[in-house]
C-alpha positions in Angstrom: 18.6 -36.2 74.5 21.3 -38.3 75.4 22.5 -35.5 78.3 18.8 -35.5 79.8 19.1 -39.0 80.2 22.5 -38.6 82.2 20.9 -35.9 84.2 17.9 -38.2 84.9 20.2 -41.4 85.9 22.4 -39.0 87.1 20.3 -37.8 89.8 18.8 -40.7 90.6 21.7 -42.6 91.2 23.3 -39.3 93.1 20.5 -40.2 95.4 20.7 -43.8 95.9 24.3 -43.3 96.4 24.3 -40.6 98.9 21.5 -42.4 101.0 23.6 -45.5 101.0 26.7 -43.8 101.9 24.5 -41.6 104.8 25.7 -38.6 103.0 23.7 -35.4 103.0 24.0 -33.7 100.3 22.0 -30.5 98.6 20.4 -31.2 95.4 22.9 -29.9 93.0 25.7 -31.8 94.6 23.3 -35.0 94.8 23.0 -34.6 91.1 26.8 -34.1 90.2 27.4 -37.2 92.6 25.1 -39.2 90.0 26.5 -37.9 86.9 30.3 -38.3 88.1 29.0 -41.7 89.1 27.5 -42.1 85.5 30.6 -41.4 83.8 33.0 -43.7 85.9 30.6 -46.4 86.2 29.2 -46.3 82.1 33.2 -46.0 81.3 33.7 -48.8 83.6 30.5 -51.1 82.6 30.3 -50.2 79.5 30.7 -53.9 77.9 28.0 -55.0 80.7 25.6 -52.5 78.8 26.2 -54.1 75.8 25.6 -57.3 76.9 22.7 -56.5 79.9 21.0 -53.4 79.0 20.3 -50.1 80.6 19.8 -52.3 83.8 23.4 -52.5 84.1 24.2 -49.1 83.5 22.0 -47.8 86.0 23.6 -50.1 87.7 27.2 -49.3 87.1 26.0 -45.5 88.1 25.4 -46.2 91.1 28.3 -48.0 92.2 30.5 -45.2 90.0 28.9 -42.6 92.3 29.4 -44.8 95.6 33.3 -44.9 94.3 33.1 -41.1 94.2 31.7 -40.5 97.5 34.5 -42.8 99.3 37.1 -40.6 96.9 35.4 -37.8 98.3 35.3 -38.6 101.8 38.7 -40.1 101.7 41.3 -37.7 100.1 39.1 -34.3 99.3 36.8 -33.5 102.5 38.6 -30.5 104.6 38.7 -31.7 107.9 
């Protein structure tokens, strides 16, 4: 259940990111944004959750995922 829910979040925050970075991306990349964003931003927020809620996860996704597209767009995109 608990990997669902990262899909879900995952995606959703995927898109927020991507549309707040003016990224276009394809749907499976969109989601693998969000989920990469999940994981750095839950690792990174994780006392927030404890204290906040899921608000604060969701939350923490999105800025995880907006830390991953500057990453990406930094040091990874051929040129």
């Amino acid at each position: 259940m608990e990997f669902v829910l990262l899909l879900v979040v995952g995606a959703a925050a995927g898109f927020l990111a991507t549309r707040m970075m003016n990224l276009q991306t394809d749907i499976p990349t969109t989601i693998a944004i969000g989920v990469g964003g999940a994981i750095i931003g839950g690792l990174v927020i994780r006392t927030l959750v404890e204290l906040t809620g899921w608000m604060a996860g969701f939350v923490g996704a999105v800025l995880g995922a907006l830390v991953l597209i500057w990453v990406w767009r930094t040091y990874l995109r051929r040129r």
